[in-house]
C-alpha positions in Angstrom: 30.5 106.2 27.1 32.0 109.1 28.5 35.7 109.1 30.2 34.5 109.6 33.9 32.0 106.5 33.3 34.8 104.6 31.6 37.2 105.2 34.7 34.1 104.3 37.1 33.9 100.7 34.7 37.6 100.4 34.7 38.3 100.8 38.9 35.0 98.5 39.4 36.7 95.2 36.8 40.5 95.9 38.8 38.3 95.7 42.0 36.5 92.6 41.1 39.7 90.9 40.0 41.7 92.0 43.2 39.1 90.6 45.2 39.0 87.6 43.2 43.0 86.9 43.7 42.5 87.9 47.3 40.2 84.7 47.4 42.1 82.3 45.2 45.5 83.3 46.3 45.6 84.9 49.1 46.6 88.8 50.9 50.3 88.4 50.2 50.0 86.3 47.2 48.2 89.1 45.4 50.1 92.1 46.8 53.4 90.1 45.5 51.3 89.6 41.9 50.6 93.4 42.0 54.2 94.7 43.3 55.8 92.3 40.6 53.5 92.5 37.4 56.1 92.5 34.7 59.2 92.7 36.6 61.5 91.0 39.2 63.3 91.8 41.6 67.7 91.8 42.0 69.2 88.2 42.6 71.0 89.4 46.1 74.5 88.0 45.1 74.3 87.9 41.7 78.1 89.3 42.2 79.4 86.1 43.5 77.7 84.0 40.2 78.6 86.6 37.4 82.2 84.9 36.8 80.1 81.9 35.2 78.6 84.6 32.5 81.2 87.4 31.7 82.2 87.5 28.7 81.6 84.0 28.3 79.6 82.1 25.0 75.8 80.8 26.0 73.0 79.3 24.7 69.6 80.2 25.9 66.4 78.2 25.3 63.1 79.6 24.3 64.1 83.2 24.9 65.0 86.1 25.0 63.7 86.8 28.3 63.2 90.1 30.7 64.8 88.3 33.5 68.2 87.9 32.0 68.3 91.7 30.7 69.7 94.7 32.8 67.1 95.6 34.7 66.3 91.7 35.2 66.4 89.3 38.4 70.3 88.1 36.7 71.2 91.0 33.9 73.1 88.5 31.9 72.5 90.3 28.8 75.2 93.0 29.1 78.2 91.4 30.1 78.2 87.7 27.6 80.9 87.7 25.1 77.9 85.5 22.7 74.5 84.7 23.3 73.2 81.7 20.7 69.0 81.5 21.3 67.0 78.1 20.4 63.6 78.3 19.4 61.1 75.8 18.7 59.7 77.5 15.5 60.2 80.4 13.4 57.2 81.8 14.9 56.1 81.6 18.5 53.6 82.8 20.9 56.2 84.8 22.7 58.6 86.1 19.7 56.5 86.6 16.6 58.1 86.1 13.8 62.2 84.7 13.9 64.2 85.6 11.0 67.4 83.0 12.1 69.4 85.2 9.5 69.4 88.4 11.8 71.1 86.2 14.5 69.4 85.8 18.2 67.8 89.3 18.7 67.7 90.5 22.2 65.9 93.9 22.4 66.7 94.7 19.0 70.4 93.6 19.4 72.2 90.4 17.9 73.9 89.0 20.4 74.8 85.6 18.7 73.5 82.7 16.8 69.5 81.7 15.8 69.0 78.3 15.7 65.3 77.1 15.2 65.4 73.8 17.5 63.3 71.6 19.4 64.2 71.5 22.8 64.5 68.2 23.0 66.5 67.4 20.5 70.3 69.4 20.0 71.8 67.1 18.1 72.9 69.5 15.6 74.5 71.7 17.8 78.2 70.8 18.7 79.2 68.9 21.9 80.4 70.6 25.0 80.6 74.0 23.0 78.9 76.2 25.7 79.9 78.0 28.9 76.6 78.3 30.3 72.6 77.5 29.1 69.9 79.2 30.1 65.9 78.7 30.1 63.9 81.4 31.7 59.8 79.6 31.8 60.4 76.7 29.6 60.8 74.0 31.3 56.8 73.7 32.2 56.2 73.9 28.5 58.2 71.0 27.9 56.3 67.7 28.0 59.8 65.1 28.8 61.8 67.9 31.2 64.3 65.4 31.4 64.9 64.6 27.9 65.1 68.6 27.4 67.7 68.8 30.2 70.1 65.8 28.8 70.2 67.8 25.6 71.4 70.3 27.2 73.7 69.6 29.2 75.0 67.4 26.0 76.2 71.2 24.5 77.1 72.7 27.9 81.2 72.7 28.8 82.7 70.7 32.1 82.4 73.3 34.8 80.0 75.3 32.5 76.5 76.2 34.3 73.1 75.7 34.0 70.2 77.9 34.8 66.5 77.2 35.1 63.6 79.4 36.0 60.2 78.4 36.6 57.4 79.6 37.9 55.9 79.9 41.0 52.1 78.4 40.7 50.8 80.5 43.7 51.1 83.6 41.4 49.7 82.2 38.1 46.5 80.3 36.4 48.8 77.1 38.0 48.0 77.6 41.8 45.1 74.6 42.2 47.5 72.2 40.5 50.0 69.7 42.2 53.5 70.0 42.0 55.0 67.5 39.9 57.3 64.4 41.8 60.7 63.5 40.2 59.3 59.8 40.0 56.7 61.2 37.4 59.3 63.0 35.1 61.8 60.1 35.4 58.8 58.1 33.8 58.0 60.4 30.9 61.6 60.0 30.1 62.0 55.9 30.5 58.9 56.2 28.1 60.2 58.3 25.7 57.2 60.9 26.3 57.3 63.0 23.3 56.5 66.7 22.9 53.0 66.1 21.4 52.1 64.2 24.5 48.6 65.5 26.0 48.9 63.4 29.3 47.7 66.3 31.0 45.1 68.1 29.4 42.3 66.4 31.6 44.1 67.9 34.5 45.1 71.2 32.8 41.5 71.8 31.8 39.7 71.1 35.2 42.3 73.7 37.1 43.9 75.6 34.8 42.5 79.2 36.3 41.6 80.8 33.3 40.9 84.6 35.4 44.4 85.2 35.7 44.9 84.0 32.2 42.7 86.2 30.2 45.2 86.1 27.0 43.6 82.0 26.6 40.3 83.3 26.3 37.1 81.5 26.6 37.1 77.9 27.9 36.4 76.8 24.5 39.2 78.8 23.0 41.7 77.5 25.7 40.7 73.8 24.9 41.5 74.3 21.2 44.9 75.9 21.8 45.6 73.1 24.4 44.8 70.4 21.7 46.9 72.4 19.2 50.1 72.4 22.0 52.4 70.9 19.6 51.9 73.5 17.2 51.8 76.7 19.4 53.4 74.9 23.2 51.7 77.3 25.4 50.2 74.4 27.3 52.1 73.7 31.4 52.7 70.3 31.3 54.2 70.5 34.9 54.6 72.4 38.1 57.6 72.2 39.5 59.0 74.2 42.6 62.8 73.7 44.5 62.6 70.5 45.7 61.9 68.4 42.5 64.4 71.0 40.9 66.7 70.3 42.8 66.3 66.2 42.7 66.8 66.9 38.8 70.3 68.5 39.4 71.1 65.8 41.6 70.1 63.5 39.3 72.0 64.8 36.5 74.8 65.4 38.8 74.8 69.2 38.9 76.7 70.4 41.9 74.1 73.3 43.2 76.1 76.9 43.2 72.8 78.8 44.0 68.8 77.9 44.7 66.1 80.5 45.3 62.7 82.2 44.5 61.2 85.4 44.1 57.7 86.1 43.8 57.1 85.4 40.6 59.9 82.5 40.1 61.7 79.7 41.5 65.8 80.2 40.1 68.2 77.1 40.6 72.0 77.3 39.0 74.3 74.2 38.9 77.7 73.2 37.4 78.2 70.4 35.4 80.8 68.3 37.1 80.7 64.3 35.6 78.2 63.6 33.5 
């Protein structure tokens, strides 16, 4: 095939597919999807939260992530004093290989500890030893949220914050799904729900939109890494969008500093006060 031929093939599949998002998820949906395809946008005041990072000591779950980094939504990144990472395996989806001995690696930089953890379980981790925790699109990965977000909070400071990001469903394979009610996570947690829980695969393979996830594969492909999800956790367990973020922090009796969203992402931050 000859390059003008394979431009011609090229412009006809990014057609198809913009006319296929145009359907599912509507005009300004897809414009937002195209304008923000691997990047995000400034937090506004990120000025008036950056006292809760500065050369401060955190722990971030399941990263690194491009939305904490300098060109990022919150460029956290550049001005910690210690960043300490937990991952759930020495190899993920996301990271490749981890070697916990180089220390947690953010665009080729150490900036503090490795620790290969389940997020549901920091009991190694000393108590009340951080100023701040983030987790940039885990939390839908994570089959008991609550049970995730007790943990930590268990290593997070009096006064220290906490930062969650999640994802907006109207821009990813998540947009026929429901959104997920407080009363529903507060059950996986009284049940003790554990990570390989697969509660939801009925659910995730009926509407998971496997267009605008074209890394999963075929439909047969996607089944068998959804019935693998303990081993490789790419699987969305939950939807979640402010409201039942914020009945979490209220539950756990965060006091809310900030709530917002971008295109991509829905951002709530939140001090721990009396827990």
């Amino acid at each position: 095939m000859n390059s003008f031929k394979r431009r011609i093939l090229i412009c006809m599949r990014r057609g198809k597919k913009f006319f296929y998002l145009l359907r599912k998820i509507g005009l300004k949906n897809t414009i937002l999807k195209v304008i923000y395809r691997g990047s995000y946008p400034k937090m506004n005041n990120f000025k008036d939260v950056e006292k809760y990072f500065k050369n401060k000591v955190g722990l971030e779950i399941g990263g690194p992530s491009k939305f904490f980094s300098k060109n990022g939504c919150m460029p956290i990144y550049p001005i910690v004093a210690r960043l300490d990472g937990v991952n759930f395996a020495p190899k993920t989806t996301w990271t490749g290989d981890i070697d916990p001995s180089k220390g947690y690696l953010v665009e080729g930089k150490s900036l503090g500890k490795q620790f290969i953890l389940d997020a549901t379980d920091l009991s190694k981790l000393e108590k009340e030893t951080y100023d701040f925790v983030l987790s940039c699109n885990v939390i839908e990965h994570i089959a008991n949220p609550l049970k995730a977000i007790e943990q930590w909070l268990s290593v997070l400071k009096p006064g220290g914050v906490l930062v969650i990001v999640a994802p907006r469903k109207e821009l990813n394979f998540d947009h026929n799904r429901d959104i997920v009610k407080f009363n529903h996570l507060l059950a996986d947690y009284y049940n003790n729900v554990q990570e390989d829980d697969l509660g939801h695969l009925e659910e995730v393979l009926k509407l998971h939109d496997l267009t605008l996830d074209p890394e999963a594969g075929t439909f047969e492909e996607f089944k068998e890494r959804c019935l693998k999800n303990f081993e490789n956790r790419c699987l969305h367990h939950h939807v979640f969008d402010l409201n039942v973020l914020s009945e979490i922090y209220i539950h756990f009796k965060l006091s809310i500093i900030s709530k917002f969203e971008i295109p991509t992402d829905y951002v709530i931050i939140g001090m721990k006060t009396s827990y």
